[in-house]
GUGU-298418 format. One record per residue (C-alpha): x, y, z. Coordinates in steps of 0.05 Angstrom, whole numbers, plus 5000, padded with zeros to 4 digits. Layout:
N
<site><px>X</px><py>Y</py><pz>Z</pz></site>
...
// end
This chain:
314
<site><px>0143</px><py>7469</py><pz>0669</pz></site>
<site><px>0170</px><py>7400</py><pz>0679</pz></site>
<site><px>0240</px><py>7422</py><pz>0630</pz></site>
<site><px>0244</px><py>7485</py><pz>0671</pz></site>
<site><px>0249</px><py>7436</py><pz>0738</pz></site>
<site><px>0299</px><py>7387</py><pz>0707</pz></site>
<site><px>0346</px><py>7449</py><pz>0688</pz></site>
<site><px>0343</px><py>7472</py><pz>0754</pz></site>
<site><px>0360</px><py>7412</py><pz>0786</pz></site>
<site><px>0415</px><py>7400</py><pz>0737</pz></site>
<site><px>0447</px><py>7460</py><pz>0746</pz></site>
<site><px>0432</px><py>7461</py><pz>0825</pz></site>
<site><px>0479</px><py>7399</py><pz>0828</pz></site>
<site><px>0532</px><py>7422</py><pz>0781</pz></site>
<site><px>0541</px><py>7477</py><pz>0835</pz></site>
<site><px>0539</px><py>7428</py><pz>0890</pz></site>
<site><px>0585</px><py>7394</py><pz>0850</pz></site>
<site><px>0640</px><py>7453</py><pz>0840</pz></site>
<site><px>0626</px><py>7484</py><pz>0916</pz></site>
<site><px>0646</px><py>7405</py><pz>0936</pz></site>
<site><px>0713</px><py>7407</py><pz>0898</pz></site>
<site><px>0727</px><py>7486</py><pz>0917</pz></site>
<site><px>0719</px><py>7462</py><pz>0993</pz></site>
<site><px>0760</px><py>7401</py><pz>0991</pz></site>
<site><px>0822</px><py>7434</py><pz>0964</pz></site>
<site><px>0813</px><py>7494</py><pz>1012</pz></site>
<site><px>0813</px><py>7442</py><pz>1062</pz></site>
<site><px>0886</px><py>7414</py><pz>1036</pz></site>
<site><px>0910</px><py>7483</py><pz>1031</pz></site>
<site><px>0895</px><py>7498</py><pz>1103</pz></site>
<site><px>0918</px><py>7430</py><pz>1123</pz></site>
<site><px>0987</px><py>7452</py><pz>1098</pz></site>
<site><px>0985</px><py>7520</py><pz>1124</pz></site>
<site><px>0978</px><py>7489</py><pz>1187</pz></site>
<site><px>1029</px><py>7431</py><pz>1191</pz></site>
<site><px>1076</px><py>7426</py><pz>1247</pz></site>
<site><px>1148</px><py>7456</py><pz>1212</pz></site>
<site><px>1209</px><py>7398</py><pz>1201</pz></site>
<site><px>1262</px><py>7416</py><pz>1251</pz></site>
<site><px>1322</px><py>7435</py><pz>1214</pz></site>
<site><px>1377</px><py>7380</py><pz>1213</pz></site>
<site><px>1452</px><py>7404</py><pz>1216</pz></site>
<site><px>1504</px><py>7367</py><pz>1159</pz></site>
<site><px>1534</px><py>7304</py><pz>1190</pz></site>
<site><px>1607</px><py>7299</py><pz>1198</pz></site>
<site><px>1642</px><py>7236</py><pz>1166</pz></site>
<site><px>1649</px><py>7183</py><pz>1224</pz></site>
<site><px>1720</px><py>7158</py><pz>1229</pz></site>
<site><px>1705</px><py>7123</py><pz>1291</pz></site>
<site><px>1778</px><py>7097</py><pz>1333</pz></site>
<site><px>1821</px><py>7098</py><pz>1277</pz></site>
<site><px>1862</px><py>7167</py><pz>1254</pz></site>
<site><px>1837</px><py>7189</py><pz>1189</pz></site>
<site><px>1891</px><py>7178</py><pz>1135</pz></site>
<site><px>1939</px><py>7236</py><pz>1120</pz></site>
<site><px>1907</px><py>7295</py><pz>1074</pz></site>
<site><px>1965</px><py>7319</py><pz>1044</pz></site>
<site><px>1976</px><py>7261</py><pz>1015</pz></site>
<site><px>1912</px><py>7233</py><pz>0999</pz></site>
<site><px>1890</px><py>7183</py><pz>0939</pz></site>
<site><px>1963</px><py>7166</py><pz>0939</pz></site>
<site><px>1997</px><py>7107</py><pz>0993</pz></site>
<site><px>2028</px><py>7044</py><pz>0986</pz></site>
<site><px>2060</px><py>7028</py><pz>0918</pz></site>
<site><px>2024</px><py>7077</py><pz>0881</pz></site>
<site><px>2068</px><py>7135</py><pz>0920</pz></site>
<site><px>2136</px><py>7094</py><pz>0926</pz></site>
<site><px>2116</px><py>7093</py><pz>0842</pz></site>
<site><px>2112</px><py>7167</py><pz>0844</pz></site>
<site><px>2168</px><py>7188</py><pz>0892</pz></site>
<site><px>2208</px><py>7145</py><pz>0839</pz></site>
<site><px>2188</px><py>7193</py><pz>0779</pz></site>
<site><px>2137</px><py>7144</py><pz>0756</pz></site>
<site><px>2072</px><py>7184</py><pz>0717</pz></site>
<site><px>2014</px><py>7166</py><pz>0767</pz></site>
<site><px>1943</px><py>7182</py><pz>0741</pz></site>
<site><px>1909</px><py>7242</py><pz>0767</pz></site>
<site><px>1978</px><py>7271</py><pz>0797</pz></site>
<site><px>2016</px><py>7323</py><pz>0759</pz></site>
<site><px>2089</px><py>7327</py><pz>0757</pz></site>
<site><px>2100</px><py>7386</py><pz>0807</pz></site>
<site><px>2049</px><py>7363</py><pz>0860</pz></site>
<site><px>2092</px><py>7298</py><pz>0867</pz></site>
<site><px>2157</px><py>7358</py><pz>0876</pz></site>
<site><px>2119</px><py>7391</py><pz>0928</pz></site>
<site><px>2099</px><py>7322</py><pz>0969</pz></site>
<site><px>2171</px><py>7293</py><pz>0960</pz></site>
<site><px>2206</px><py>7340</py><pz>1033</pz></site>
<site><px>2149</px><py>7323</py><pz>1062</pz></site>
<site><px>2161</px><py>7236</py><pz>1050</pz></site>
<site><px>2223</px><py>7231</py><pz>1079</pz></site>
<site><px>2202</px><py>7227</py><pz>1149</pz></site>
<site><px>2150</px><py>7165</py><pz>1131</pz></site>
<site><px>2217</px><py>7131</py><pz>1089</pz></site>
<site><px>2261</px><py>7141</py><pz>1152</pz></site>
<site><px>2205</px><py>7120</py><pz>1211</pz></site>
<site><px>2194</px><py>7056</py><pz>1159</pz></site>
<site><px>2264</px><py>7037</py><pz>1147</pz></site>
<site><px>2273</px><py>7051</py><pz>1222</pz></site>
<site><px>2213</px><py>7004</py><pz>1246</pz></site>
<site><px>2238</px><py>6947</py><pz>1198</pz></site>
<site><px>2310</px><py>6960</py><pz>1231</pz></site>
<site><px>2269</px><py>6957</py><pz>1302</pz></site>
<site><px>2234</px><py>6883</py><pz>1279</pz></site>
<site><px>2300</px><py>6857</py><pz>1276</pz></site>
<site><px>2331</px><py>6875</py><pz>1342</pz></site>
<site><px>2261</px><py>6852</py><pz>1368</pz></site>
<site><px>2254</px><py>6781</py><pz>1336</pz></site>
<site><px>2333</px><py>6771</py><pz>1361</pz></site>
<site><px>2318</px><py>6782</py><pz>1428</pz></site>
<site><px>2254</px><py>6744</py><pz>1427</pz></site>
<site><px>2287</px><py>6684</py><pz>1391</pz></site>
<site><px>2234</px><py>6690</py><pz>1341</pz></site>
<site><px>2257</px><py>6659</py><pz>1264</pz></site>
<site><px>2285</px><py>6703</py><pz>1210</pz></site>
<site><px>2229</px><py>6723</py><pz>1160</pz></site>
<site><px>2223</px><py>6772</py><pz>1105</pz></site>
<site><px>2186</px><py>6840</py><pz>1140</pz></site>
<site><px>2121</px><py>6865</py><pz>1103</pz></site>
<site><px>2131</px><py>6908</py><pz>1045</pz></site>
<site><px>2075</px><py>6949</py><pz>1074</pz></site>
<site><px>2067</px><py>6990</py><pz>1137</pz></site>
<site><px>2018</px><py>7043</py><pz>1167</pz></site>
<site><px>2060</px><py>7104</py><pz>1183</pz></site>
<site><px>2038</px><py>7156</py><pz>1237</pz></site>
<site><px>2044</px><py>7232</py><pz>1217</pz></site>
<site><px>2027</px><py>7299</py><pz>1245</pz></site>
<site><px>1964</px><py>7299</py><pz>1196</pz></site>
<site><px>1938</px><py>7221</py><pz>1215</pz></site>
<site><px>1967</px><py>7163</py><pz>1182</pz></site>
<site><px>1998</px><py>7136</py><pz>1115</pz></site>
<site><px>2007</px><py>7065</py><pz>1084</pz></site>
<site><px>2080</px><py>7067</py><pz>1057</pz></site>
<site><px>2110</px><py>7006</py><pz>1015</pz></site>
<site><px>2185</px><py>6997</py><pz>1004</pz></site>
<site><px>2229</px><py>6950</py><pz>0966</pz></site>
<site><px>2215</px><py>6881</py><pz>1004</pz></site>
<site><px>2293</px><py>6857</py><pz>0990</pz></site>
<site><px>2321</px><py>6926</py><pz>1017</pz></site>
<site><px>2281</px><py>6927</py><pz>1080</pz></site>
<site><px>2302</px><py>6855</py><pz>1078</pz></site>
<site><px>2377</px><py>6868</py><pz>1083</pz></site>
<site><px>2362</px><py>6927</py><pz>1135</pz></site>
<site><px>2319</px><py>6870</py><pz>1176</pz></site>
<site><px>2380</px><py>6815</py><pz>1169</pz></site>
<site><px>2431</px><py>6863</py><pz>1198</pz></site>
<site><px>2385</px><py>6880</py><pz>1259</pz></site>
<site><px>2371</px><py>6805</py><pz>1274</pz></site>
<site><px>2452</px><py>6800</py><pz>1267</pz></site>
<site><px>2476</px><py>6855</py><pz>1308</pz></site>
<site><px>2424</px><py>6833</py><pz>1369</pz></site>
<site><px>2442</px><py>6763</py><pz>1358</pz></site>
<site><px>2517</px><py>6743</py><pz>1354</pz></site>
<site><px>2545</px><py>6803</py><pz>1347</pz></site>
<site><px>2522</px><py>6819</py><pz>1426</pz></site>
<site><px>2550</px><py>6743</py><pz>1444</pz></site>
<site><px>2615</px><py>6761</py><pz>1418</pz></site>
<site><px>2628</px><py>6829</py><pz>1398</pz></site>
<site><px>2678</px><py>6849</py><pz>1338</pz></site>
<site><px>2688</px><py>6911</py><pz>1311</pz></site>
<site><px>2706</px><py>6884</py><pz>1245</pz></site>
<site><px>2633</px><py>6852</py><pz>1244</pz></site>
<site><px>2596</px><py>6915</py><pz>1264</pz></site>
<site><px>2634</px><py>6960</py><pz>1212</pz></site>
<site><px>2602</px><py>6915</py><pz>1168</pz></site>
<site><px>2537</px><py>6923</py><pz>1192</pz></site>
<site><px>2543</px><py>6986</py><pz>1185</pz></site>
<site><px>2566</px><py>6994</py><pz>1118</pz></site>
<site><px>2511</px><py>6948</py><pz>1091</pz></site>
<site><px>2457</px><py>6989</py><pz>1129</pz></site>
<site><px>2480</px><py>7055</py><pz>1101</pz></site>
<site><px>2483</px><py>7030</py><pz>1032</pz></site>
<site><px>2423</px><py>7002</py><pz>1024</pz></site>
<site><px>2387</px><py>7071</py><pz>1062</pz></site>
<site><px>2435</px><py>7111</py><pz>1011</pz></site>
<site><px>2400</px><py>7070</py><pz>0951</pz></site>
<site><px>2333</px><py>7080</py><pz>0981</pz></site>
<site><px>2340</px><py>7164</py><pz>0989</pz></site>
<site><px>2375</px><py>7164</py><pz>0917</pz></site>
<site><px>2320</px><py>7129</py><pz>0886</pz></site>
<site><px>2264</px><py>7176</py><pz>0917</pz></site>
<site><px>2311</px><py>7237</py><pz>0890</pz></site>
<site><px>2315</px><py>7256</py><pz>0966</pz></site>
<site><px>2384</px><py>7269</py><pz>0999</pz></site>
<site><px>2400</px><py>7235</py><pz>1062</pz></site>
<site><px>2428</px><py>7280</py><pz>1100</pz></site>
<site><px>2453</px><py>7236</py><pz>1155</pz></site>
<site><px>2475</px><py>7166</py><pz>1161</pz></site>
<site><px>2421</px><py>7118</py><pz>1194</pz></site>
<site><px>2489</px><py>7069</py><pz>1223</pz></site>
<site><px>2498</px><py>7132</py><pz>1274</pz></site>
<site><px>2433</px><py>7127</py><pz>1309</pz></site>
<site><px>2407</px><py>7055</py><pz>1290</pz></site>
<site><px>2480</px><py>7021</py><pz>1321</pz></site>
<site><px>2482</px><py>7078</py><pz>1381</pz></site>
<site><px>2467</px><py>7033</py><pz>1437</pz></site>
<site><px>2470</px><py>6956</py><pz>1451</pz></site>
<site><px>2406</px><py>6914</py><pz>1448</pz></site>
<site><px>2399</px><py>6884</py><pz>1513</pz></site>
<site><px>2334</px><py>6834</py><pz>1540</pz></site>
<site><px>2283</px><py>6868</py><pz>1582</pz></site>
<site><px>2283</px><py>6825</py><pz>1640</pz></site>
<site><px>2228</px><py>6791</py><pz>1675</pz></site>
<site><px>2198</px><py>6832</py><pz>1721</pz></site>
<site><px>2173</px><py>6769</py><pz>1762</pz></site>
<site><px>2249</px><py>6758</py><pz>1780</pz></site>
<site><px>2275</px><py>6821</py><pz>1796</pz></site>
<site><px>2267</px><py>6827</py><pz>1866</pz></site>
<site><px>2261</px><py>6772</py><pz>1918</pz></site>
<site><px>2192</px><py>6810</py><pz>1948</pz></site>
<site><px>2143</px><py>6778</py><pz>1991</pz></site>
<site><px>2100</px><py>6739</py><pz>1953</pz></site>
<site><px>2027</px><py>6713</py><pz>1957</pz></site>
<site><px>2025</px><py>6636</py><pz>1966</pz></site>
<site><px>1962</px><py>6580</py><pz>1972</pz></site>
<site><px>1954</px><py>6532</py><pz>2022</pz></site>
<site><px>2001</px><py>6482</py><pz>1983</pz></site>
<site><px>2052</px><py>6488</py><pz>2029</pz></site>
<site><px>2106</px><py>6512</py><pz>1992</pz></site>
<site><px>2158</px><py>6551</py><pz>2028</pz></site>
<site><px>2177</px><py>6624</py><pz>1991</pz></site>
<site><px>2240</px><py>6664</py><pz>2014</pz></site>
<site><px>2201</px><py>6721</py><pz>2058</pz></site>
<site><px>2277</px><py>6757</py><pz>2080</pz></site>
<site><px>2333</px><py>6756</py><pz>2120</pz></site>
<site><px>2341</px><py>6676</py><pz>2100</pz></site>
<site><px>2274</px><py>6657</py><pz>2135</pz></site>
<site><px>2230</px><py>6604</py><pz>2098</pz></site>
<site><px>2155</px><py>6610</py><pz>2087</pz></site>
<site><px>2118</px><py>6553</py><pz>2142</pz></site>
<site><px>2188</px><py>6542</py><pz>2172</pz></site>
<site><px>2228</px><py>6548</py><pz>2235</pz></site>
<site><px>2291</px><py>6548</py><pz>2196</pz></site>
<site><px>2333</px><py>6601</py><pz>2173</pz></site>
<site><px>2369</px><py>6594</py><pz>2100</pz></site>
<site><px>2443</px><py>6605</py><pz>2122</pz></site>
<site><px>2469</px><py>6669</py><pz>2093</pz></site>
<site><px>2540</px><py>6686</py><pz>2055</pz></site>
<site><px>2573</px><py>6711</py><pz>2115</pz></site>
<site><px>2560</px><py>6653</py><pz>2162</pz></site>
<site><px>2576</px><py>6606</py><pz>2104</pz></site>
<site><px>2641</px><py>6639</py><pz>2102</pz></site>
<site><px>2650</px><py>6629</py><pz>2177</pz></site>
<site><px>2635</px><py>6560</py><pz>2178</pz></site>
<site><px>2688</px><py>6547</py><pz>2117</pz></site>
<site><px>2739</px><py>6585</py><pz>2167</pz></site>
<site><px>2731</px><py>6539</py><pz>2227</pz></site>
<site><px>2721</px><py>6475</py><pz>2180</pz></site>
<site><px>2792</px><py>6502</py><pz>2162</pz></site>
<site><px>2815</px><py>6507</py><pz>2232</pz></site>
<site><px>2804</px><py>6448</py><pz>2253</pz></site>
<site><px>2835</px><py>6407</py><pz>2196</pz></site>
<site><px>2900</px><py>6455</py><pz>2219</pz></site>
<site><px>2890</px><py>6426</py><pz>2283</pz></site>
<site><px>2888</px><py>6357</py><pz>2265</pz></site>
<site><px>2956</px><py>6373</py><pz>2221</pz></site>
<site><px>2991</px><py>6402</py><pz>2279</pz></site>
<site><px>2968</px><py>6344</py><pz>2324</pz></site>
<site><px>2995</px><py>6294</py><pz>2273</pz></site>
<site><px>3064</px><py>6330</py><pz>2272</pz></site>
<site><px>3076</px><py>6332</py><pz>2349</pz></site>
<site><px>3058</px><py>6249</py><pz>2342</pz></site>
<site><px>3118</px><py>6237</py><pz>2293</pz></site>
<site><px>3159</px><py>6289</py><pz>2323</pz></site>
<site><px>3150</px><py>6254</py><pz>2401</pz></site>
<site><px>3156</px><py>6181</py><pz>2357</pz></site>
<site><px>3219</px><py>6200</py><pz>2320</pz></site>
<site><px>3253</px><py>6223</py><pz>2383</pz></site>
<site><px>3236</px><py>6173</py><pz>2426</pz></site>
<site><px>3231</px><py>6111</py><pz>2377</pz></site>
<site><px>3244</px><py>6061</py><pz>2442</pz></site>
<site><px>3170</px><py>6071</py><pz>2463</pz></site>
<site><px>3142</px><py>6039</py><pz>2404</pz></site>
<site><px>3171</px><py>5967</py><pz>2421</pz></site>
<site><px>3151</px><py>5974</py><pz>2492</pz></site>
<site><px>3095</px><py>5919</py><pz>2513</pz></site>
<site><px>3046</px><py>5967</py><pz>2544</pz></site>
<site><px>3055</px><py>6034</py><pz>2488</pz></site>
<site><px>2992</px><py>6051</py><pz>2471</pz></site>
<site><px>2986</px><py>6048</py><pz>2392</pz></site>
<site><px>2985</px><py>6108</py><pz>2355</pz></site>
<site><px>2911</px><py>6142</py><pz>2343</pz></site>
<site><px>2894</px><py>6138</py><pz>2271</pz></site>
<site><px>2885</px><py>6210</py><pz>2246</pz></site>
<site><px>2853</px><py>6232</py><pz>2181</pz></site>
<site><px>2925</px><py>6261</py><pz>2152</pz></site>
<site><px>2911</px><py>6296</py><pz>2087</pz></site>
<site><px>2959</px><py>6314</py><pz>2038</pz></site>
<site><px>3000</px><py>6364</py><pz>2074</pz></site>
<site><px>3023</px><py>6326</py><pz>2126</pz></site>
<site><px>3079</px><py>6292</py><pz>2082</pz></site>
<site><px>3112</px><py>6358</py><pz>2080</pz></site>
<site><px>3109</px><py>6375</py><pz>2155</pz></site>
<site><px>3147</px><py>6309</py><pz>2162</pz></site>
<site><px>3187</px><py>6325</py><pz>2118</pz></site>
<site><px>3222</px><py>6390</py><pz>2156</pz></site>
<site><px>3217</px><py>6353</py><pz>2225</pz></site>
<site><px>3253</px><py>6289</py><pz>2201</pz></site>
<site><px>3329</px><py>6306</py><pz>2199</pz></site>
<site><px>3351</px><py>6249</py><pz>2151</pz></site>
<site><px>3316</px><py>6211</py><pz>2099</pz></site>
<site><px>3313</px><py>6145</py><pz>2130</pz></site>
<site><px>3282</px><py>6181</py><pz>2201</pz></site>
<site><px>3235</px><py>6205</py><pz>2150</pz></site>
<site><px>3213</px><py>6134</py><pz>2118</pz></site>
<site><px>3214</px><py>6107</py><pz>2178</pz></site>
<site><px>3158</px><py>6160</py><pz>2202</pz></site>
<site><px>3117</px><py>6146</py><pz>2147</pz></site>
<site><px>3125</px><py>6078</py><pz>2151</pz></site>
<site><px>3096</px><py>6084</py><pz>2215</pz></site>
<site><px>3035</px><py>6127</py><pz>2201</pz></site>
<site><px>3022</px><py>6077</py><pz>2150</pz></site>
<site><px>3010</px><py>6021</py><pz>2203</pz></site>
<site><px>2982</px><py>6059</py><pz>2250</pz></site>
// end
């Protein structure tokens, strides 16, 4: 009796046992059935933030690496007649280059900034973003040189001879440039880069004499027609300058003519100088064309010394 109880029990709890385990995974199961569903997340898009992504036609190849290719140089990863296909489509970033390095020149000239070598390497704008293109530092050199010279002292004193060489050492070196890319330059660079004459922007401070805003400094500012900022006075303009020169004029005619009639009446009546009571003759500022004047009154020369003689005591 007391085995069959044990067997019982023992088997009673290995079913209690099993029914435990069989309920806990039904639980998991229906724990998973019932779990809220992951919203779907759509596939980012590479973030290029500001900046223009670089140029897809040609990318994995900028810089040195492409001037090496365009060149006929073997380039890893780049076949022979991809590098034919890409080579129309480089000569607009070799003539925008050779063009901005022309550009620095005419820039640092008019700035009065030092000669230096430009950078080997530029970013390029294109229709499909942007490219890093590398050129020959001593050719861009030469292209930067004749810039800095035609906006330098070839504007302070033009000569054709100098800007037919400027021209000639442009084209040559762009000529060298295109022949080494196996690209044909179709026209020459000295026909647009030379077309007009560098000139200095001016300041845009000084171009107009506007009314301007002042502090309590007292400092007087033109403010038009000639009158002066915390003034009474008017600045004088050209045409009453002029006016004033004209009766400043005048008068020293005046003076002239009055100085004549006084050796005219003292040569004709030379009597009234001895007289006791003749009043002396006025001194007169005489300037230098009196002499000449005395000269055409005076009808011999020793009236005439005689005249001056006078003048020079009175």
């Amino acid at each position: 009796m007391s085995n069959f109880m044990m067997n019982m029990i023992s088997w009673i709890l290995l079913l209690l046992v099993i029914l435990t385990l069989y309920l806990i995974d039904k639980i998991n199961h229906l724990a998973k059935m019932y779990e809220a569903p992951k919203p779907e997340t759509e596939p980012s898009l590479p973030d290029f933030g500001a900046e223009i992504p670089g140029d897809l036609l040609f990318s994995g190849l900028e810089g040195k690496k492409l001037w090496d290719a365009m060149n006929g140089k073997q380039v890893e990863g780049f076949d022979a007649t991809l590098i034919e296909a890409l080579r129309p489509h480089y000569e607009p970033i070799l003539r925008e280059h050779i063009t901005a390095s022309f550009k620095d020149g005419i820039e640092d000239a008019l700035d009065g900034t030092e000669n230096h070598m430009p950078s080997s390497t530029r970013k390029i704008s294109t229709a499909r973003g942007h490219i890093q293109s590398w050129l020959p530092p001593q050719h861009l050199g030469s292209v930067y040189r004749s810039a800095l010279e035609f906006a330098g002292s070839y504007c302070e004193n033009p000569d054709p001879e100098v800007l037919l060489r400027l021209k000639q050492t442009v084209d040559s070196v762009v000529d060298m440039l295109y022949q080494r890319v196996g690209i044909t330059n179709e026209v020459p660079f000295s026909e647009f880069l030379f077309e007009e004459m560098p000139v200095a922007q001016p300041d845009p401070a000084s171009d107009d004499a506007m009314l301007a805003l002042t502090d309590d400094s007292g400092s007087s500012e033109v403010l038009g027609d000639g009158l002066l900022e915390n003034s009474d006075t008017r600045e004088p303009t050209p045409e009453e300058l002029a006016q004033g020169l004209e009766h400043v004029q005048a008068y020293e005619d005046q003076q002239r003519q009055e100085v004549a009639a006084e050796t005219v009446e003292a040569v004709m009546h030379p009597d009234a100088l001895t007289h006791s009571d003749a009043a002396p003759l006025e001194a007169k500022p005489v300037s230098s064309g009196v002499c000449t004047d005395v000269a055409q009154v005076c009808p011999t020369p020793s009236d005439t010394a005689c005249v001056s003689e006078e003048i020079h005591r009175s």
